[in-house]
C-alpha positions as CSV (number, residue, x, y, z in Angstrom):
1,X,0.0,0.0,0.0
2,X,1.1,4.1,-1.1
3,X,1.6,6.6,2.1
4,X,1.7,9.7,1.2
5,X,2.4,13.3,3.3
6,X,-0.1,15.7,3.1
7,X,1.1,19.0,2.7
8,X,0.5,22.4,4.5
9,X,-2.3,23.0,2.0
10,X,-3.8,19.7,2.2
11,X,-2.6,18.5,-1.1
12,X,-1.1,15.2,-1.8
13,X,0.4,13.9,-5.3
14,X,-0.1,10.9,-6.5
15,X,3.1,8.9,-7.3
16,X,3.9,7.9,-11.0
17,X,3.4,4.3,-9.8
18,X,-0.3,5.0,-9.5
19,X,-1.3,7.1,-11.9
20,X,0.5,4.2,-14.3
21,X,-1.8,1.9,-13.2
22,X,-4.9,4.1,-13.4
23,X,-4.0,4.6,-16.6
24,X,-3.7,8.7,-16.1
25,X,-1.6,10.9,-18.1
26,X,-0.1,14.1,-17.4
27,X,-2.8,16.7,-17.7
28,X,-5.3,13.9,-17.3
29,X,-8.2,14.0,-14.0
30,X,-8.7,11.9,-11.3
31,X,-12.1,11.1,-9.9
32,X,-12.5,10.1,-6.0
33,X,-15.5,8.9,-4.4
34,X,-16.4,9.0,-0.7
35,X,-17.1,5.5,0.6
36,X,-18.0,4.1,3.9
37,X,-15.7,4.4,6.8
38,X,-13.5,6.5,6.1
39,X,-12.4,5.2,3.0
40,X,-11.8,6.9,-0.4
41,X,-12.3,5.0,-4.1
42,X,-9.7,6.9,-6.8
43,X,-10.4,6.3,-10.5
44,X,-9.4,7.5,-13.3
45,X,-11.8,10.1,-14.9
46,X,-13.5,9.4,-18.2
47,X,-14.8,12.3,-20.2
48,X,-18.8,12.3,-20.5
49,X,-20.1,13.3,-24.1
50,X,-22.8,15.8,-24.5
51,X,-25.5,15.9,-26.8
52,X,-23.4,18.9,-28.2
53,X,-20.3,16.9,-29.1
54,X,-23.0,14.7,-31.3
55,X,-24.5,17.7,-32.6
56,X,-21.0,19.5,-33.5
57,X,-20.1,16.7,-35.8
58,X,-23.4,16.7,-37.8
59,X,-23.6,20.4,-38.0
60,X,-22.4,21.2,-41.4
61,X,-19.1,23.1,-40.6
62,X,-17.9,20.5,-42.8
63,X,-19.3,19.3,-46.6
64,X,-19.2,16.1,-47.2
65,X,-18.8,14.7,-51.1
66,X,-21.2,11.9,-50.1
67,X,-24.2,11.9,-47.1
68,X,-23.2,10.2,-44.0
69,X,-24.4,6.2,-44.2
70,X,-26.4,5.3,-40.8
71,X,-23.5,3.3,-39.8
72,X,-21.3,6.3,-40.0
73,X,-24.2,8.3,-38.3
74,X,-23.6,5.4,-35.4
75,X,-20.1,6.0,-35.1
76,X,-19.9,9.9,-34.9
77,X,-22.7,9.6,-32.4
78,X,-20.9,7.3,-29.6
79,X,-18.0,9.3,-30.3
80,X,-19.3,12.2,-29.7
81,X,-21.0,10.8,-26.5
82,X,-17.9,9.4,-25.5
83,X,-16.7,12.7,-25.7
84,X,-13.9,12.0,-28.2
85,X,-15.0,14.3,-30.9
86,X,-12.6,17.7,-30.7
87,X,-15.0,21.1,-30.5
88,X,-13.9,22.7,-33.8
C-alpha cells in the first residue's frame, strides 16, 4: 500500500506508480469517491459526451462529397458521447 504526506495545503500527489496503473496521463483527471468508513475510491476520470459533441459533428461546418451512411451516423454519435469528438 502508497503513504503519502499531506502537505500544508492539504494536497497530496499521487506517485507515478499510481497514476501508471490508473492509466492517467499528465494533464489527465482523477475522480474520487467517498465511501463508507473513512475510506476513499480513486479512479481514473472518463470524459462524459454531451448531446453537443454529437451535434457538433453533424452540424455542417464540414461538406461532405457523399451523405453520411447510418453506420457512419452510429459512429460519430458514440463518439461524440464518449466525448472524443474535438470542439472545432
Amino acid at each position: 500500500m502508497a503513504s503519502l504526506t499531506v502537505t500544508a495545503k492539504g494536497q497530496v500527489t499521487l506517485k507515478r506508480e499510481l497514476l501508471e496503473h490508473l492509466g492517467i496521463q499528465p494533464g489527465g483527471r482523477v475522480d474520487f469517491e467517498k465511501m463508507p468508513g473513512g475510506e476513499v475510491r480513486v479512479r481514473a476520470a472518463r470524459p462524459a459526451g454531451t448531446i453537443d459533441n454529437f451535434l457538433h459533428a453533424l452540424d455542417g461546418k464540414v461538406k461532405l462529397k457523399t451523405p453520411l451512411t447510418i453506420d457512419e451516423m452510429n459512429s460519430i454519435a458514440g463518439a461524440g458521447w464518449a466525448g472524443e469528438l474535438a470542439d472545432k
